[in-house]
N, C-alpha and C positions, 0 to 999 in steps of 0.2 A: 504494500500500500504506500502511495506516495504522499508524502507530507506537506501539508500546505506550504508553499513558499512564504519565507518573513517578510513583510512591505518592507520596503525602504527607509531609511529614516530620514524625516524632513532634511531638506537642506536650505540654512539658513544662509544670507550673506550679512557680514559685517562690516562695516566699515568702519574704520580704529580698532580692529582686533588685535592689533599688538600692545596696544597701552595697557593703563594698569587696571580701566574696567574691561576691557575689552581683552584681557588675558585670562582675570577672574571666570569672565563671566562664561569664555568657552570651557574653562575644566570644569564651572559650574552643570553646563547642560549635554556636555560631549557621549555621555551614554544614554539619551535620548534620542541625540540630533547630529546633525553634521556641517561642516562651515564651509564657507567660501569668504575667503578672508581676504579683502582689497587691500592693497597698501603701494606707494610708489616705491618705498624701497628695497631693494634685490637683495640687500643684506639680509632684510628680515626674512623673505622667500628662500633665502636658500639657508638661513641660520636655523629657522626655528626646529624644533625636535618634536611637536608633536603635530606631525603628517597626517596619523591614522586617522584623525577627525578632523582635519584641517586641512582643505585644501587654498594654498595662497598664489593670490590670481594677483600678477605686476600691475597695477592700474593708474591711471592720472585723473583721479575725481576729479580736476577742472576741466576735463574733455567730456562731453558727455554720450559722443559716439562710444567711448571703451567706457563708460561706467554703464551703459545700456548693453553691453554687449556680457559684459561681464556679471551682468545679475541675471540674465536668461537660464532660465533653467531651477533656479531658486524658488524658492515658494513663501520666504519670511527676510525682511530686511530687520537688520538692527541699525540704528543711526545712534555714535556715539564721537562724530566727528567735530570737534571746536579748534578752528583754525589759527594758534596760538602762535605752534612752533614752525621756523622759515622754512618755506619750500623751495626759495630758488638760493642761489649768492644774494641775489639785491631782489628785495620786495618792496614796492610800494603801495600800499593799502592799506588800511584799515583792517583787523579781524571782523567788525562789522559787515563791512563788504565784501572778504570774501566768504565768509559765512553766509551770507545770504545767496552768494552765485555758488557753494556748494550744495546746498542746502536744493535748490533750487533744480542742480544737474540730479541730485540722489533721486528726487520724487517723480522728475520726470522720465528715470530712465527706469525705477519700478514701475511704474504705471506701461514704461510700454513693451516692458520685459513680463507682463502679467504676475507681479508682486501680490500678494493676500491680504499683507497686513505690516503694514511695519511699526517698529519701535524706537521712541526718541526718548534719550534720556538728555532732562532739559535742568533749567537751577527753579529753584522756591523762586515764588514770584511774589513780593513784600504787598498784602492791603495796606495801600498808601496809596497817594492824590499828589505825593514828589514824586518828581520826574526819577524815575530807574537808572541805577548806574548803565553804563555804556554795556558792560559783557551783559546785564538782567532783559537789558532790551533787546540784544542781540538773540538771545535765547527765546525770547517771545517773539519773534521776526518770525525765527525759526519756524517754531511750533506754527504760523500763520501758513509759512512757504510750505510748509511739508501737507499741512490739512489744504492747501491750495489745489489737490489732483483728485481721481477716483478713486485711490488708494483709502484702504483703512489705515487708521494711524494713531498709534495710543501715546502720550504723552506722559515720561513718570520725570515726578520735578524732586528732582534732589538738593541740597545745599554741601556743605563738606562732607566728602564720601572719607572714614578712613579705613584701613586695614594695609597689610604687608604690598609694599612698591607703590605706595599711592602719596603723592607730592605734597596733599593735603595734610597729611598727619609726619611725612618728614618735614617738614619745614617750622612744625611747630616743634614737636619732637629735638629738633640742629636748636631753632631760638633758645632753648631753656638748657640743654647742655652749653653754648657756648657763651651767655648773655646772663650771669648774676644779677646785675641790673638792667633794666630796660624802663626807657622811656614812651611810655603809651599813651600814642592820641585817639583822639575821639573815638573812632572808628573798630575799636576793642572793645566797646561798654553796647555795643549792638545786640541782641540777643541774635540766636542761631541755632538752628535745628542740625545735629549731623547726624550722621548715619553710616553703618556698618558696611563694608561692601559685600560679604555675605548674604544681606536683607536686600542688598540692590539686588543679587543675583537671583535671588528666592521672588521678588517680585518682575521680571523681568521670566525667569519659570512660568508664573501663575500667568501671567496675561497671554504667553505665546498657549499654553493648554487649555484655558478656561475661556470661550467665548463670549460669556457674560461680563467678562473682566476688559474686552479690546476693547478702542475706539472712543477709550474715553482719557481725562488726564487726572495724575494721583500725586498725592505730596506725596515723598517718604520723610521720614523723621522718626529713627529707633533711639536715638540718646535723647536726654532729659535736656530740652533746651537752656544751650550757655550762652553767654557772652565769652568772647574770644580773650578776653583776661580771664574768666573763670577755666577756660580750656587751658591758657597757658599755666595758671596756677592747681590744677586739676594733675598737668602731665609733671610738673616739678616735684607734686606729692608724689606720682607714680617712679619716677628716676628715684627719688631719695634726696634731691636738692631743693637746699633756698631759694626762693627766687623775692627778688623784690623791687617794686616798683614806683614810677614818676609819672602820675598823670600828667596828660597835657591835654589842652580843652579843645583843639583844633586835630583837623582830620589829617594834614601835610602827605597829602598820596604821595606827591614828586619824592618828598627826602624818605619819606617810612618806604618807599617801594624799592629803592637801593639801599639801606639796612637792613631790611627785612631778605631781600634777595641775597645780598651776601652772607648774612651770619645764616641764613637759613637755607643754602644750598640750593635757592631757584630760581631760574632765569627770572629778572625781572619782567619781561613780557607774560609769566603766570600771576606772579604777586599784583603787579596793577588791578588787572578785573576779579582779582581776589577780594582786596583790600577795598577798592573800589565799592564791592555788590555788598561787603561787610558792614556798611554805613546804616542799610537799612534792616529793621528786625526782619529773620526770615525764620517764618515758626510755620509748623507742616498744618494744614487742615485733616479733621479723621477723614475718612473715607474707607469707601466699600473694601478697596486692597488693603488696607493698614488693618482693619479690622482682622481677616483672615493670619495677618501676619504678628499681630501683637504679642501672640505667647510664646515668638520665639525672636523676638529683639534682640539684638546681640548691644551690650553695656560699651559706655563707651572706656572700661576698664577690661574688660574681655579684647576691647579693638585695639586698643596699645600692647598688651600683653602678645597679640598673633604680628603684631607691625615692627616687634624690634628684636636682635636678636640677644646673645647672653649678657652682651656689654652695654645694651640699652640704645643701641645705635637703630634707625631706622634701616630696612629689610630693603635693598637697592629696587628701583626701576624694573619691571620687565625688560624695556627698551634701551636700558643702559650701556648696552654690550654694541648695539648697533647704531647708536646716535653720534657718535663719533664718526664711525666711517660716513656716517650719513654726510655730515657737515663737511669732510675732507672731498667727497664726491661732487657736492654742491659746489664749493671753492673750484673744482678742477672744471667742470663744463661748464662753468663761468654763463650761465642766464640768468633771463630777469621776466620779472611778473609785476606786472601794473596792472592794480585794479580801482576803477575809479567810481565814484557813484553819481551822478549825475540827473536835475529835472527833466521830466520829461514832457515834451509839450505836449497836448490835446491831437489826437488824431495822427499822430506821427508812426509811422510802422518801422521795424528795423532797417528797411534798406532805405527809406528817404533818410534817416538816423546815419546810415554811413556816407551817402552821395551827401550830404548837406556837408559831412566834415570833410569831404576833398574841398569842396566850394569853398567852405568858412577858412580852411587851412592856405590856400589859398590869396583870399581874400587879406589874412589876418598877418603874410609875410610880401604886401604888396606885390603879387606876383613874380615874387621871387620864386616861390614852390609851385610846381602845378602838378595837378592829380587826373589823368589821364586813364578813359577807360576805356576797354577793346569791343568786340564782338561776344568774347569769350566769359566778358565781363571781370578779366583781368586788368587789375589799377597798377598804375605804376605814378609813381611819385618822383619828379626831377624838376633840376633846376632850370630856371627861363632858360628857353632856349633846344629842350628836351632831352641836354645831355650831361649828366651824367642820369641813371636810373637810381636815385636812393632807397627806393625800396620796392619791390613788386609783390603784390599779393594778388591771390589766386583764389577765386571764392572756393569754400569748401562744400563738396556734393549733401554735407549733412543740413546746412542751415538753407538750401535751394528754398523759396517758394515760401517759407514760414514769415510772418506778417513782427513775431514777439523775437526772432533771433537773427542775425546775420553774422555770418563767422567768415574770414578769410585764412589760409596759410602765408608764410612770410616765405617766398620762393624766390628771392632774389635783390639786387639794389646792392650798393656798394657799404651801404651803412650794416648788413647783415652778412655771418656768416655763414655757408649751406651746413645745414647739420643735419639729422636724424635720431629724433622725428622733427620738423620743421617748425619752427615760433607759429604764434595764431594771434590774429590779432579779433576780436568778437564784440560787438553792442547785442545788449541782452534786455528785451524791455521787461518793466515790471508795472504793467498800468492799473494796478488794483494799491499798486505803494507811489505810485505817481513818479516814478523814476527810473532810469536805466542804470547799468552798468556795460563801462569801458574797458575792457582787460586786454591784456597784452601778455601772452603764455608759453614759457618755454624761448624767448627772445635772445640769440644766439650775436652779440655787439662784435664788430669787426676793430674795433677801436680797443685798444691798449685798456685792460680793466681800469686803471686808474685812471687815467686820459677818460673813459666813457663814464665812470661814473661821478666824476667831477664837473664834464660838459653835456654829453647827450643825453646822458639820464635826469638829470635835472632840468633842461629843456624841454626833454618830453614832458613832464610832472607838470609845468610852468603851461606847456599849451594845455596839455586836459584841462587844468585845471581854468583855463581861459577860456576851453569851450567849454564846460558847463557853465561858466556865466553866460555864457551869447546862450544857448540853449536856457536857462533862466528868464535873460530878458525875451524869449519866444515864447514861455509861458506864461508868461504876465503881459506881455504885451497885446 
């Protein structure tokens, strides 16, 4: 008698599966399910050790042909991506912005990869009538862009996640080993809900099996809400050390964000929209998932105990092994990425949005620049006269015909160099946020690094940022 064959087990995609929730959270579900794990660096594709339930697929979430290409086949996304850390040598943007054009390729390539359901792990969002820090808003952008498609899409809103490799609880953990005194502004007397990464993974379990649990959004919050001085003074009892302190009445992000980053071992680009989103109280509301999960809270004395090892020191990074070569990699193929955000005028589609910026470019260097285009619908950019070609771009076969995207590749000109895979330059509307984004991806400079990012990169930044004024004054006008 032949025995029933076992179904398959889902396969989920993740994106950020190498970090420190996105490492948890596959040993959390890996004898249930199975991954496809994005990531652009080949270090981690070829370093990681566990293959059996991981498969890791090379991908550039700012293209959204291979992040559509690369979820096919899947049946559950995880979204766990917050665009903090550099992706090229030289970035210009905001995490704002590009979180939002990430955010944005993720839901649109579920949706046409036939995705079921996906998952956003977002931050506590403060009831309050003040304006949101920068990263609080961003994360609510989010959650907009992502419920913007056909897709289901469950929202779980965390505040400081800690447990073993998680930056959150090392960084407090370095502050109080290395800092007997500290001087603390405002922005420590916040209250704050943290949570175990354990309960993230258990809740993040529940909503992928439980249908009555999807499509909706959840606090978490397993510790007893602190203030970030009761947490610093909370982990000083737990070490064995004094700690003692100097209020200070003001919040000083600029100076607390470089003492904080260095005594505390974190790039200051984490610390800012940490300390930033800290201002406001961020306390969980109950809910239907928190209910389910309340009799097995992990303390936040149980979370320090699993996060450090014998000497008290916090438990490294997942990613720690391969961010170094990441950075030495980034240095060596010398690109850049400019992402810009820009109004958008009434009625305007993406390709009047790119023909208008030959015209205004144009326009805005007296005819010194002209932007010239073929049959093929190939521009080339030279100076009066038609010669030399600064840059040639080639529309790409993806954004043909679409009213919200227009994308070209950078195949030529004297200002780029040919490389593989090719720069892209993309306007991407967003007329439900009244705005677009300008991006420039993967930009391959033919000019001396130093030499270009002292002249042409700064030039470029100077006209974006000069068309979205004229773009401004076309919506007001």
């Amino acid at each position: 008698m032949k025995l029933p064959e076992t179904p398959p087990k889902p396969l989920i995609a993740i994106a950020g599966a190498s970090g420190f929730v996105g490492t948890h959270l596959r040993h959390h579900l890996e004898s249930k399910n199975r991954f496809r794990a994005l990531t652009r660096s080949a270090n981690i594709a070829e370093s990681s050790p566990d293959k059996s339930s991981t498969e890791w697929r090379c991908c550039d979430l700012y293209s959204l042909p291979q992040v559509t290409e690369s979820l096919r086949g899947c049946e559950f996304g995880i979204y766990l991506v917050h665009s903090m850390a550099p992706s090229s040598r030289l970035v210009q943007s905001s995490f704002e912005d590009t979180d939002l054009l990430l955010a944005d390729n993720f839901i649109r390539a579920a949706e046409a990869a036939g995705l079921k359901h996906v998952i956003y792990l977002s931050g506590l969002i403060p009831k309050t009538d003040e304006p949101l820090s920068p990263h609080l808003r961003s994360r609510l952008e989010v959650e907009n862009v992502l419920r913007s498609r056909s897709v289901k899409v469950t929202v779980l809103r965390a505040g400081l996640i800690f447990g073993p490799g998680g930056s959150s609880f090392s960084l407090l953990i370095n502050l109080v080993r290395r800092l007997p005194l500290m001087l603390l502004p405002a922005w420590v007397r916040s209250k704050t809900h943290s949570v175990d990464i354990h309960n993230v993974c258990q809740a993040f379990e529940l909503c992928l099996e439980r249908p009555n649990l999807s499509g909706q959004t959840y606090d978490l919050g397993g510790h007893r809400p602190m203030s970030y001085r009761e947490m610093i003074h909370q982990t000083a009892h737990l070490l064995g050390k004094s700690a003692y302190f100097i209020n200070f009445p003001l919040n000083c992000f600029g100076l607390s964000k470089h003492w904080v980053a260095l005594f505390g071992s974190v790039p200051p680009a984490l610390v800012g929209p940490l300390q930033e989103s800290l201002q406001h109280d961020l306390e969980a509301e109950p809910n239907e998932l928190t209910d389910v999960l309340k009799d097995d809270w992990v303390s936040f004395e149980a979370s320090f105990k699993a996060s450090v090892d014998d000497s008290g020191r916090p438990k490294p990074n997942p990613r720690s092994t391969t961010q170094i070569l990441d950075r030495q990699q980034m240095k060596q193929a010398r690109r850049v990425r400019s992402v810009q955000r820009m109004p958008l005028p009434v009625g305007w589609d993406a390709q009047r949005i790119s023909s208008e910026y030959g015209v205004w470019l144009s326009r805005r260097f007296g005819g010194l620049i002209r932007a010239d285009k073929d049959d093929a619908g190939v521009v080339r950019f030279t100076l009066l006269g038609g010669w030399p070609v600064l840059l040639e771009l080639t529309p790409t076969p993806f954004s043909l015909g679409s009213q919200r995207r227009c994308a070209f590749y950078i195949t030529g000109g004297i200002l780029s160099r040919k490389v593989e895979p090719p720069g892209r330059l993309e306007f991407r509307l967003f007329p439900d946020l009244g705005c677009l984004i300008a991006s420039i991806h993967g930009f391959a400079p033919t000019l001396p690094w130093t030499i270009y990012a002292l002249t042409q990169a700064r030039l470029h930044l100077r006209v974006m940022r000069a068309f979205g004024r004229y773009l401004q004054r076309q919506s007001t006008g």
